[in-house]
C-alpha positions in Angstrom: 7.9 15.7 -12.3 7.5 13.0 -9.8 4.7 11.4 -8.9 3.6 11.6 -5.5 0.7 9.5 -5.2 2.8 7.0 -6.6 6.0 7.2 -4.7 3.6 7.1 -1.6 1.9 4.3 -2.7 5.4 2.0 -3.3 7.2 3.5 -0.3 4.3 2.3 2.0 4.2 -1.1 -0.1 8.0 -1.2 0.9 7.2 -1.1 4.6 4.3 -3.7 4.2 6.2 -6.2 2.4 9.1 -5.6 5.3 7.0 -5.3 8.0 5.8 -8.6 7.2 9.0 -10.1 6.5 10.0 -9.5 10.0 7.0 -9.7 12.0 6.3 -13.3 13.4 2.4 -12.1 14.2 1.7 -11.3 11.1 0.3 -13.8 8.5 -1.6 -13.5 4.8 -5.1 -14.3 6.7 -3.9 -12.2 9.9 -1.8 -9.2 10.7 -0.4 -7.5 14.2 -1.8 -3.7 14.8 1.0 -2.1 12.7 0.6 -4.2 9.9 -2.5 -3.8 10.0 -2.3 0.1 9.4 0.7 -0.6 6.4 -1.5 -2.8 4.7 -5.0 -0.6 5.0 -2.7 2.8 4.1 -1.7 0.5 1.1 -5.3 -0.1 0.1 -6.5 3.1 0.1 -3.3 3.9 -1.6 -3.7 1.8 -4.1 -7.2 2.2 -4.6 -6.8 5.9 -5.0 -3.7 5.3 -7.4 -5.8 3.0 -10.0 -9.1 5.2 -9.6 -6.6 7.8 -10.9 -4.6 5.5 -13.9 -8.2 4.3 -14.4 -9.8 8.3 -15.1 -7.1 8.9 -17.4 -7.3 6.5 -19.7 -11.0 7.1 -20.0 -10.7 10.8 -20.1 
């Protein structure tokens, strides 16, 4: 079964890491409005990915 947190999580680090390939606004201390949203729908992401890795290795 696929994970879906998980395939969310890489497909929207996908855009990011393109998004900012491409976008000459964007830089590691600054980013445009769109790569703004990629990278904070990547954090939550993220965080909500390793909370979960995190909850079961400790359950």
């Amino acid at each position: 079964m696929a994970d879906d947190l998980y395939e969310r999580y890489m497909a929207t680090d996908r855009a990011r890491v393109e998004h900012t390939d491409t976008c000459t606004t964007c830089t590691t201390e600054s980013r445009c409005t769109a790569g703004l949203a990629l990278f904070e729908t990547f954090s939550r992401l993220q965080d909500a990915y390793l909370r979960r890795q995190r909850s079961k290795s400790s359950g």
